[in-house]
Structures are given as structure tokens and as C-alpha cells.
PyMOL Python script that loads the backbone (N, CA, C, O; Angstrom):
from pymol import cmd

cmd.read_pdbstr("""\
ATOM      1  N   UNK A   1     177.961 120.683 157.742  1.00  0.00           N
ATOM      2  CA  UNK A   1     178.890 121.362 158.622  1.00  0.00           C
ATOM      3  C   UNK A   1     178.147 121.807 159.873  1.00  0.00           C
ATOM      4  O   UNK A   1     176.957 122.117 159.831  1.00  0.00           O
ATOM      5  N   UNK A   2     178.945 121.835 161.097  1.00  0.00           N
ATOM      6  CA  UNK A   2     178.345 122.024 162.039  1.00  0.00           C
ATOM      7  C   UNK A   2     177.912 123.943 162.154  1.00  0.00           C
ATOM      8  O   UNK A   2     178.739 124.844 162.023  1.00  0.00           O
ATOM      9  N   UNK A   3     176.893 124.066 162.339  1.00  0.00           N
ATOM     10  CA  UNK A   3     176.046 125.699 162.268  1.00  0.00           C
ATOM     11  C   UNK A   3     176.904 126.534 163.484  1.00  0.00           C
ATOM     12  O   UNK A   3     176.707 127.748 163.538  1.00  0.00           O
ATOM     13  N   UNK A   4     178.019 125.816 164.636  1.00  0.00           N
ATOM     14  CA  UNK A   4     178.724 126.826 165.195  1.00  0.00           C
ATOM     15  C   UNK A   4     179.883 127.452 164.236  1.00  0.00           C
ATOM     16  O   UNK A   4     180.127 128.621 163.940  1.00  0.00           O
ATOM     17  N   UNK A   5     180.614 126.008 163.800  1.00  0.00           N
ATOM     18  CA  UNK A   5     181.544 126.525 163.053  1.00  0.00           C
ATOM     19  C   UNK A   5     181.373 127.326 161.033  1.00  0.00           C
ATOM     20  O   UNK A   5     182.063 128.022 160.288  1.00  0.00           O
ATOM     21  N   UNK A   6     180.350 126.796 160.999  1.00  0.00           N
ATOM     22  CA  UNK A   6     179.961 127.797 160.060  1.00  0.00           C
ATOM     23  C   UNK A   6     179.222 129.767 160.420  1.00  0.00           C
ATOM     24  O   UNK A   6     179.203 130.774 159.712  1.00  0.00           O
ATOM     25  N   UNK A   7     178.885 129.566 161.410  1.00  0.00           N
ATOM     26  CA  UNK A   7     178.500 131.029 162.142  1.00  0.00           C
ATOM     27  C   UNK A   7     180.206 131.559 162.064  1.00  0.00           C
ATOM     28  O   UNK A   7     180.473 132.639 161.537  1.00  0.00           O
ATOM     29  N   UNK A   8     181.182 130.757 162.591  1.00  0.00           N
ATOM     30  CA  UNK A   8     182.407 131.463 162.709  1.00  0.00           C
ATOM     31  C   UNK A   8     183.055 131.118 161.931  1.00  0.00           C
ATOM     32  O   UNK A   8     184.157 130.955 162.455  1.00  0.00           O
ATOM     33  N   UNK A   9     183.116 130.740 160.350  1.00  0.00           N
ATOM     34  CA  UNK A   9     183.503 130.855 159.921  1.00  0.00           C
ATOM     35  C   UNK A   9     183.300 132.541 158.461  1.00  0.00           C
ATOM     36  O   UNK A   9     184.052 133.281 157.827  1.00  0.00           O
ATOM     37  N   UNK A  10     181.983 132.348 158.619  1.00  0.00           N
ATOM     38  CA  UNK A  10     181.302 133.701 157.847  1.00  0.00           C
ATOM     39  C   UNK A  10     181.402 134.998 158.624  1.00  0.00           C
ATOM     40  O   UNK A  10     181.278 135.977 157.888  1.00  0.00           O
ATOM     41  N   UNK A  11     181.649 135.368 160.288  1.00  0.00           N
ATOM     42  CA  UNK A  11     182.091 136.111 161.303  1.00  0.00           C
ATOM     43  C   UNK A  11     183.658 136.418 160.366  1.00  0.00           C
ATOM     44  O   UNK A  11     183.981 137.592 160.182  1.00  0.00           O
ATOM     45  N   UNK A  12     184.302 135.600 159.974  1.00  0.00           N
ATOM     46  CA  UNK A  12     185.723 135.637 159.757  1.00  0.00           C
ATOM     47  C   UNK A  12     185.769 136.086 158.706  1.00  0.00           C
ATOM     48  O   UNK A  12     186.832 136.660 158.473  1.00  0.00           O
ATOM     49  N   UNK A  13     185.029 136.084 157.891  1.00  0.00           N
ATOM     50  CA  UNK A  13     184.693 136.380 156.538  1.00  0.00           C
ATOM     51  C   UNK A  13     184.716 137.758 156.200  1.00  0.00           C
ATOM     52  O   UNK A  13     185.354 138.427 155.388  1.00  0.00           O
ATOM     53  N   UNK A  14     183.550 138.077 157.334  1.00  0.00           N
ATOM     54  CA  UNK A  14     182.923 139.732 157.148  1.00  0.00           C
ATOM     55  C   UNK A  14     183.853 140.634 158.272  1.00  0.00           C
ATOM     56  O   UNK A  14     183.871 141.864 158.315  1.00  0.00           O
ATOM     57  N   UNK A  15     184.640 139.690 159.193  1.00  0.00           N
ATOM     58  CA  UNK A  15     185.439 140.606 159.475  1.00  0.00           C
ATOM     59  C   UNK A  15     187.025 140.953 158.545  1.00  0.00           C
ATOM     60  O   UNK A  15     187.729 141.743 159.175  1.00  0.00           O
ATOM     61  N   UNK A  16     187.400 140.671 157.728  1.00  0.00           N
ATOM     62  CA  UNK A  16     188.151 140.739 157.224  1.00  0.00           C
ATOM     63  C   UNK A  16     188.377 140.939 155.736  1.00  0.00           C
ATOM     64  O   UNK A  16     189.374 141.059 155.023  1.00  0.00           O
ATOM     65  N   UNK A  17     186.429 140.925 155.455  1.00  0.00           N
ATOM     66  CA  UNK A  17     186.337 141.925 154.199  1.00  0.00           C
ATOM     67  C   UNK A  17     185.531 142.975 154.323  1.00  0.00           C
ATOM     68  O   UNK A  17     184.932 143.466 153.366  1.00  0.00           O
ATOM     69  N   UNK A  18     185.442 143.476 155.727  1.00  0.00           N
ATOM     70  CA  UNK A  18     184.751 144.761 155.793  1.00  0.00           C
ATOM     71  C   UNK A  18     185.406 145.806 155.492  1.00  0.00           C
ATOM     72  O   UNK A  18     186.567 145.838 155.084  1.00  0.00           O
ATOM     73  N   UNK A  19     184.400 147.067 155.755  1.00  0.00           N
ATOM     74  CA  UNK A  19     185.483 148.495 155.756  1.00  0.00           C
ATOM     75  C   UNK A  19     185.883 148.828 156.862  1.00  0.00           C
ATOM     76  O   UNK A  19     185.289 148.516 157.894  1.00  0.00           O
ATOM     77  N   UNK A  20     186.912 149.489 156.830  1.00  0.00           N
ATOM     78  CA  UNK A  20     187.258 150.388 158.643  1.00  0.00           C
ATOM     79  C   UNK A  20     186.096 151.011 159.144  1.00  0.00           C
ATOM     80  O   UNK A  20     186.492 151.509 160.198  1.00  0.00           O
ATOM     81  N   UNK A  21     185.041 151.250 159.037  1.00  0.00           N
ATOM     82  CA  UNK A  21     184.548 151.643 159.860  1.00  0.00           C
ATOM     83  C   UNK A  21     183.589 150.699 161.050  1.00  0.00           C
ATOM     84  O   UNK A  21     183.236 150.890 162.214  1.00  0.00           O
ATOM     85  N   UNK A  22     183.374 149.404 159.852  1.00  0.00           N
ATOM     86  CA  UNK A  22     182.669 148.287 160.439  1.00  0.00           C
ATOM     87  C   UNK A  22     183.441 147.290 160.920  1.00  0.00           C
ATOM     88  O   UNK A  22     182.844 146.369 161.477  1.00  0.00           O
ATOM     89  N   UNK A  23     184.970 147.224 160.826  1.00  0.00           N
ATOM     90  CA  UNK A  23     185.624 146.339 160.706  1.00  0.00           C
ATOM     91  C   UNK A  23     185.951 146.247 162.924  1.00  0.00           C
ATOM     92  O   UNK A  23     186.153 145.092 163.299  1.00  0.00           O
ATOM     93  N   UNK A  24     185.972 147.229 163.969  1.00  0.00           N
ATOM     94  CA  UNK A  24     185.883 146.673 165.008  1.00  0.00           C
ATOM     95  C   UNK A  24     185.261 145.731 165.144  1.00  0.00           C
ATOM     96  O   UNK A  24     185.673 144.634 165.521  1.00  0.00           O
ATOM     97  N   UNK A  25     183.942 146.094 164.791  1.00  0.00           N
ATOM     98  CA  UNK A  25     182.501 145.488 165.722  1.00  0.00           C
ATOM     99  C   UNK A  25     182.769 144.114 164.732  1.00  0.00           C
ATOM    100  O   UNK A  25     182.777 143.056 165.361  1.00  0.00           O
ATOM    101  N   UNK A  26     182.932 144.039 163.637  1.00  0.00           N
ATOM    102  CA  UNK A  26     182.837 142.338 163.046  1.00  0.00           C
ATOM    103  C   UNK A  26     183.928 141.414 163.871  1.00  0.00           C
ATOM    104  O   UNK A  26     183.777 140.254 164.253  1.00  0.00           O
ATOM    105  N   UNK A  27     185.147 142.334 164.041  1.00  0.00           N
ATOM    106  CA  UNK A  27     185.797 141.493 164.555  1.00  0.00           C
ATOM    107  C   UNK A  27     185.824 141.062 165.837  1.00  0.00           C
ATOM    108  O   UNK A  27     186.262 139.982 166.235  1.00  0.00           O
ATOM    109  N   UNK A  28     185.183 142.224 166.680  1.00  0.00           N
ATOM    110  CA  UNK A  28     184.682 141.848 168.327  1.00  0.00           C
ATOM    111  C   UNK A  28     183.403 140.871 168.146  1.00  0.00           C
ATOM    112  O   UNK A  28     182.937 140.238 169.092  1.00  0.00           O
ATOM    113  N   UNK A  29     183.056 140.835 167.261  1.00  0.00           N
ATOM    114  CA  UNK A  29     181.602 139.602 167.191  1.00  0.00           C
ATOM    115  C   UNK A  29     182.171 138.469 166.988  1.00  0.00           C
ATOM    116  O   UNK A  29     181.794 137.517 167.671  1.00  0.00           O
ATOM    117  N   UNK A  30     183.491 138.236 165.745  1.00  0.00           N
ATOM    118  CA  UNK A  30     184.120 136.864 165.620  1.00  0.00           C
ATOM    119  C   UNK A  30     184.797 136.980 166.813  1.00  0.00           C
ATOM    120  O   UNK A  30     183.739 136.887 167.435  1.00  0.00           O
ATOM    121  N   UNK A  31     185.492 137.082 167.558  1.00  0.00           N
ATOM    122  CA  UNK A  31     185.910 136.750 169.117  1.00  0.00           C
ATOM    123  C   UNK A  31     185.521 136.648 169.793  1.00  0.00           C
ATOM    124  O   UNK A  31     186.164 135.999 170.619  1.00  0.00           O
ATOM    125  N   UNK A  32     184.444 137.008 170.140  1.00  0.00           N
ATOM    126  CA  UNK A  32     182.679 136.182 170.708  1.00  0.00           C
ATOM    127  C   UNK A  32     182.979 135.100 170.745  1.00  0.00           C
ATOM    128  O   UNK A  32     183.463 134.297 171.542  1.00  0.00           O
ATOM    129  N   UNK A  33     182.413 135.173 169.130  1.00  0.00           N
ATOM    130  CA  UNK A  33     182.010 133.519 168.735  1.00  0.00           C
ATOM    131  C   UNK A  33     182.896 132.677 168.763  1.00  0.00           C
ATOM    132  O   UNK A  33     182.563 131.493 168.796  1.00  0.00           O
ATOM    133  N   UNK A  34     184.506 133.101 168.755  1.00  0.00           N
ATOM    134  CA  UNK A  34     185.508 132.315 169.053  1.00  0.00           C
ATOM    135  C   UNK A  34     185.468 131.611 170.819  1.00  0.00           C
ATOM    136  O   UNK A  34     185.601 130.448 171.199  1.00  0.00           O
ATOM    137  N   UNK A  35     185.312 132.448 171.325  1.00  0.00           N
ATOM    138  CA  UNK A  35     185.649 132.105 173.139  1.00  0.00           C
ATOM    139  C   UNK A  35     184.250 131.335 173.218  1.00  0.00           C
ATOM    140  O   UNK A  35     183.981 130.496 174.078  1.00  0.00           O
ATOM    141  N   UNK A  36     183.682 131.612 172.528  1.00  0.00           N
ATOM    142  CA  UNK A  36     181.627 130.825 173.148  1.00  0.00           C
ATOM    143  C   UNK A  36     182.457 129.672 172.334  1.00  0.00           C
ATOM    144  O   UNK A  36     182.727 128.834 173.194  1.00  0.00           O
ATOM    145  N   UNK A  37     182.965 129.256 171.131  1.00  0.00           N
ATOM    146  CA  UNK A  37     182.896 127.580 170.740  1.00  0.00           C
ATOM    147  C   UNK A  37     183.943 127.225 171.430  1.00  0.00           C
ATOM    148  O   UNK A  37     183.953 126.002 171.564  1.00  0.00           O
ATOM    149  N   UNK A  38     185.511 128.139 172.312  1.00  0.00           N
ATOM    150  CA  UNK A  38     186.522 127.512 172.597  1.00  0.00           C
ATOM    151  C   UNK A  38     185.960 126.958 174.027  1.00  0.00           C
ATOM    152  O   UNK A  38     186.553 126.023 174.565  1.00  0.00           O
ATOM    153  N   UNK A  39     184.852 127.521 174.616  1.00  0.00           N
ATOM    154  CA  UNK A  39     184.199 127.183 175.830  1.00  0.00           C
ATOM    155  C   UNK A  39     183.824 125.974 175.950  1.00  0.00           C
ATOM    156  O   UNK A  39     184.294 125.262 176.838  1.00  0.00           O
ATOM    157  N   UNK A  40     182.847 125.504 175.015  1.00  0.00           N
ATOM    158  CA  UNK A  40     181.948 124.374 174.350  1.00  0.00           C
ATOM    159  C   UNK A  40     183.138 123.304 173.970  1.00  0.00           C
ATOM    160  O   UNK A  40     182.994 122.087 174.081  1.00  0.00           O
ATOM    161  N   UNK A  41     183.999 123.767 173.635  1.00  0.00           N
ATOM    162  CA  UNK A  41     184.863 122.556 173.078  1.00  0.00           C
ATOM    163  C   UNK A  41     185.672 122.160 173.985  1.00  0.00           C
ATOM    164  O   UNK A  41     186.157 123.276 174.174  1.00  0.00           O
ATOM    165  N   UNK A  42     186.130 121.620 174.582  1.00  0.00           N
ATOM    166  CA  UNK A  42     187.205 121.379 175.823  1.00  0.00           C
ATOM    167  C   UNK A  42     188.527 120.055 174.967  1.00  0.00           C
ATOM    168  O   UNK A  42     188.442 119.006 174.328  1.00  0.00           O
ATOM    169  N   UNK A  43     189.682 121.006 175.510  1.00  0.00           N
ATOM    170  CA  UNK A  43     190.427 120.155 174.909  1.00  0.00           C
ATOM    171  C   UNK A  43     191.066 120.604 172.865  1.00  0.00           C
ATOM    172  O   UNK A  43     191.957 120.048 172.223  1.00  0.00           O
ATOM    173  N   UNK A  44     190.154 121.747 172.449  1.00  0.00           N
ATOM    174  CA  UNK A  44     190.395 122.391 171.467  1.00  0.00           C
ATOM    175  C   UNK A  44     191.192 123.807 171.798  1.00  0.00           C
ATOM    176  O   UNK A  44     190.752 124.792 172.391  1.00  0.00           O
ATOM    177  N   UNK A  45     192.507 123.594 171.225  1.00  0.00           N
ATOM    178  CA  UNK A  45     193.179 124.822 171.195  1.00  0.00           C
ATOM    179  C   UNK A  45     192.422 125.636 170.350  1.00  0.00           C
ATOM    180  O   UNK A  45     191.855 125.265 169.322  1.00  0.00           O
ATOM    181  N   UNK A  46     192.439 127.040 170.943  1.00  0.00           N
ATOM    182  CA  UNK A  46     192.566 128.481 170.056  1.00  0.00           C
ATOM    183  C   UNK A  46     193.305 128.322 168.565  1.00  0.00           C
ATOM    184  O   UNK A  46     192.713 128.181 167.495  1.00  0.00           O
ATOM    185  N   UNK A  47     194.752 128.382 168.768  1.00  0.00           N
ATOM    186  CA  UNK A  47     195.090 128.306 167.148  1.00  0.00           C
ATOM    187  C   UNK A  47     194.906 127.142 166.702  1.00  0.00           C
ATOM    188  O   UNK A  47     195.692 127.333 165.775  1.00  0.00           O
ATOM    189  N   UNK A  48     194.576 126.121 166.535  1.00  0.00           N
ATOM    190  CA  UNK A  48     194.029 124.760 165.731  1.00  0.00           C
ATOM    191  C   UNK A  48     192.953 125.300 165.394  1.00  0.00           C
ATOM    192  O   UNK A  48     192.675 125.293 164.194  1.00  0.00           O
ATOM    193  N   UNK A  49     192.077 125.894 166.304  1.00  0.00           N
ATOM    194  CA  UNK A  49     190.724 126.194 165.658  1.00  0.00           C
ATOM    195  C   UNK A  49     190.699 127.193 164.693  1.00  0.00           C
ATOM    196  O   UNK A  49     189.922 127.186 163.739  1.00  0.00           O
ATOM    197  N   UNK A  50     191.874 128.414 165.008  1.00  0.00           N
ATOM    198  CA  UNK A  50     191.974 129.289 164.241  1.00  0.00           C
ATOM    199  C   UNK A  50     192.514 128.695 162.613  1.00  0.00           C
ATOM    200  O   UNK A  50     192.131 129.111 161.519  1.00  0.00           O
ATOM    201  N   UNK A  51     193.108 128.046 162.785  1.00  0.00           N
ATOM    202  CA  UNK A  51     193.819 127.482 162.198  1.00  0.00           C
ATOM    203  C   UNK A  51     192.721 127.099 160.396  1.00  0.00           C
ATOM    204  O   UNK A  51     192.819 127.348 159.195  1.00  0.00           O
ATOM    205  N   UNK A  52     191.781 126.379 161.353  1.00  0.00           N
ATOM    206  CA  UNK A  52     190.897 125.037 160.827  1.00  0.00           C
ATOM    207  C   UNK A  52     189.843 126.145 160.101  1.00  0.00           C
ATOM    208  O   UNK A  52     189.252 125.783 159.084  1.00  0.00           O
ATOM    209  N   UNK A  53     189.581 127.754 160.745  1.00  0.00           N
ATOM    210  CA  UNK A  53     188.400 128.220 160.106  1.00  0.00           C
ATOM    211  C   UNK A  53     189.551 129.208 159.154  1.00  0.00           C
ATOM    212  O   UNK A  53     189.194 130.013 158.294  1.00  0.00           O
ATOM    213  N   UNK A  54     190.370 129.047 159.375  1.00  0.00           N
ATOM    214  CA  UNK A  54     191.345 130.224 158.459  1.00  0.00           C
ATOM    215  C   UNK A  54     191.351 129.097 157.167  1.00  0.00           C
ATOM    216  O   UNK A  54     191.515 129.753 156.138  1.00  0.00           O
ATOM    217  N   UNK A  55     191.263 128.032 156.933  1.00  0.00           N
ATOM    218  CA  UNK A  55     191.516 127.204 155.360  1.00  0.00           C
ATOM    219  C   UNK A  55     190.015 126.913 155.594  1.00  0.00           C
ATOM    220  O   UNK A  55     189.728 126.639 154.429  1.00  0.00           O
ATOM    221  N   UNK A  56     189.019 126.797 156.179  1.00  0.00           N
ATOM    222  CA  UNK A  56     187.847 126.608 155.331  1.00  0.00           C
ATOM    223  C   UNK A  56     187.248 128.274 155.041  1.00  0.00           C
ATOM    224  O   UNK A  56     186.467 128.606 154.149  1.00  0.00           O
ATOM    225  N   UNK A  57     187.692 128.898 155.775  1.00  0.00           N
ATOM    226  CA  UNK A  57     186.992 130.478 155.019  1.00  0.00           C
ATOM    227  C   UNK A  57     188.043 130.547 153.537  1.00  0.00           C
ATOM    228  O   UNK A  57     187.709 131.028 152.454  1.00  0.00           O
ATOM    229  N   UNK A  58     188.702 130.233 153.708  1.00  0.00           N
ATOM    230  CA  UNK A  58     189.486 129.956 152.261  1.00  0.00           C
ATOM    231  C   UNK A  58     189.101 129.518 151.245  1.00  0.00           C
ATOM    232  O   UNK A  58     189.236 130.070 150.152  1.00  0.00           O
ATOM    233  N   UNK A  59     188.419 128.175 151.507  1.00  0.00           N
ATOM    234  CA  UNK A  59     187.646 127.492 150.675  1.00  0.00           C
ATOM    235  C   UNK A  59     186.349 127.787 150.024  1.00  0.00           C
ATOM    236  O   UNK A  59     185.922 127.516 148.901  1.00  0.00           O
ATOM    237  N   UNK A  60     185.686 128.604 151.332  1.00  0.00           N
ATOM    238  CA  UNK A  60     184.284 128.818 150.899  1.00  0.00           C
ATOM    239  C   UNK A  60     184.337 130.212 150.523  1.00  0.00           C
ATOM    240  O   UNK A  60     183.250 130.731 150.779  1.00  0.00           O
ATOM    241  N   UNK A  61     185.143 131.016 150.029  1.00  0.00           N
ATOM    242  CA  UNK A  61     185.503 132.160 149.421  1.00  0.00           C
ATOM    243  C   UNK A  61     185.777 131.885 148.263  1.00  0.00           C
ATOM    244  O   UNK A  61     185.305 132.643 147.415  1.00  0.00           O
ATOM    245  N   UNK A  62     186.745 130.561 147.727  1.00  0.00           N
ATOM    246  CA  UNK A  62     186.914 129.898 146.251  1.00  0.00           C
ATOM    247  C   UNK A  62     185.875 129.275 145.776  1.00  0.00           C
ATOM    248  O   UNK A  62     185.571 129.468 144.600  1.00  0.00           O
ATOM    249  N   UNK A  63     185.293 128.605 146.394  1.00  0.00           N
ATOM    250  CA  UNK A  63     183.475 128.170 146.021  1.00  0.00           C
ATOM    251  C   UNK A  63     182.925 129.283 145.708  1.00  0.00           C
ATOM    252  O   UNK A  63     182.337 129.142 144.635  1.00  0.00           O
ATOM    253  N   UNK A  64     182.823 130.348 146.127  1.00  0.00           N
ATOM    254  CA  UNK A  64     181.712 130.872 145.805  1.00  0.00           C
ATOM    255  C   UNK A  64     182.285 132.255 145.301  1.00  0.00           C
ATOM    256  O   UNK A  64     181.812 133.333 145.658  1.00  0.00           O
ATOM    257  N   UNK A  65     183.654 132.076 144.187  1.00  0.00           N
ATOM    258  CA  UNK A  65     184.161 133.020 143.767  1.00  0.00           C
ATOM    259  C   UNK A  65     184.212 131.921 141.619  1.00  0.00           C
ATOM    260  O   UNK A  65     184.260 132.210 140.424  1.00  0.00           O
ATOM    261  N   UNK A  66     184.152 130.643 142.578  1.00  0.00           N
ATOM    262  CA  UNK A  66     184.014 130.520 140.902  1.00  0.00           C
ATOM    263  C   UNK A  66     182.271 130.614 140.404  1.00  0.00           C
ATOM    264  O   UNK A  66     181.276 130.576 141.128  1.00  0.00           O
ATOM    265  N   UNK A  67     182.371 130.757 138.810  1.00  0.00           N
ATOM    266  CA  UNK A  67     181.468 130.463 138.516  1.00  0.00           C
ATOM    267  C   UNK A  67     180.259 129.515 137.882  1.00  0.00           C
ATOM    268  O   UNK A  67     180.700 128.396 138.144  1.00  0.00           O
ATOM    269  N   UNK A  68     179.528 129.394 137.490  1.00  0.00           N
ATOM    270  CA  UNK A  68     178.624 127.943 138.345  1.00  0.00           C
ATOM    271  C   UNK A  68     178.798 127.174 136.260  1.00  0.00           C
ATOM    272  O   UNK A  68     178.905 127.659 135.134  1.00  0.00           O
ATOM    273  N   UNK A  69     178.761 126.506 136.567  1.00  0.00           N
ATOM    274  CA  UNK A  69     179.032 125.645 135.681  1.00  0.00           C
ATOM    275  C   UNK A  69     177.895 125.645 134.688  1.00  0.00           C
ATOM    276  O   UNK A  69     176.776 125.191 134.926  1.00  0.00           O
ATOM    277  N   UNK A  70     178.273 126.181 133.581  1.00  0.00           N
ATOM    278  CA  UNK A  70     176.817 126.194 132.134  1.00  0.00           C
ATOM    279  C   UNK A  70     176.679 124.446 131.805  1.00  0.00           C
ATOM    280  O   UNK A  70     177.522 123.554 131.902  1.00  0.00           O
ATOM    281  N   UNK A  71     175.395 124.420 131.429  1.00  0.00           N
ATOM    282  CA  UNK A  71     175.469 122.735 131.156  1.00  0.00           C
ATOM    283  C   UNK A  71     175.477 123.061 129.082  1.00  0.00           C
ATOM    284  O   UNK A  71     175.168 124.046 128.411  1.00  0.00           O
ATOM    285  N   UNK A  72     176.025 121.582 128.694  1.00  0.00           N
ATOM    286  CA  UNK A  72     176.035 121.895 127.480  1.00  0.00           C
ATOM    287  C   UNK A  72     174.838 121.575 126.501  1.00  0.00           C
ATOM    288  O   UNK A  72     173.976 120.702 126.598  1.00  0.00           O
ATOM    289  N   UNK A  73     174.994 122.337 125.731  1.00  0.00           N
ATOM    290  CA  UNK A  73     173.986 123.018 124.916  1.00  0.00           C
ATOM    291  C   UNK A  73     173.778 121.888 123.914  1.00  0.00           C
ATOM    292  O   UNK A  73     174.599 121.305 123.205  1.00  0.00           O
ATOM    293  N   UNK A  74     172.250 121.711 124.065  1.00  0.00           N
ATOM    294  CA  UNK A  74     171.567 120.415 122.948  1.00  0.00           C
ATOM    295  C   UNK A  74     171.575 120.636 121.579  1.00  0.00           C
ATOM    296  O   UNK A  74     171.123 119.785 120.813  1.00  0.00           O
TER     297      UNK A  74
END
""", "prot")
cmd.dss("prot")
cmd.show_as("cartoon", "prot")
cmd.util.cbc("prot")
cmd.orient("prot")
């Protein structure tokens, strides 16, 4: 995966499982990082992109909410 859209996708992460007290500043950091990749990208809408990190923060929240697979026993 490309290391911008994984930076904003974990930004999205921690802003939206923080607490209120931390929860401005995570989310003024993911809107950063949103306008710096919508810059870089030309021709990429805002909500497509929003879109695209809203189902992979989805995903990589279910990855790493299951647990890891026991191998079977000899």
C-alpha cells in the first residue's frame, strides 16, 4: 500500500477512536493529510478519497480485531 494513503488512513483511525480531549488535534492532523494527498493527486475528488480510506480503515480495524489463527496441534 502506498505509505501516503496508509499515513491517512491510521490519521482516520486515531481520529475517530480518540477521546474528546485529543480528538481536535487528530482530526486537524487527518485534514492535513487529506488536502497534502488531495494536492498531490490531481483529478482525485475529496469524497472518493474519503470514500476509499473510510472502507479500508474498515478493513484494517477487522484485520486486526480478529484473532491470529492457532496452528493445529501435532
Amino acid at each position: 500500500m502506498n505509505q501516503e494513503l496508509e499515513a491517512l488512513i491510521k490519521a482516520f483511525i486515531a481520529a475517530h477512536e480518540c477521546d474528546l480531549r485529543e480528538s481536535s488535534r487528530l482530526i486537524a492532523d487527518y485534514e492535513a493529510l487529506l488536502e497534502e494527498t488531495l494536492r498531490n493527486s490531481p483529478g482525485v475528488s475529496r469524497e472518493l478519497l474519503t470514500q476509499g480510506i473510510r472502507r479500508r480503515a474498515a478493513a484494517y480495524m477487522q484485520a486486526q480485531s480478529r484473532p491470529p489463527t492457532l496452528p493445529p496441534q501435532a
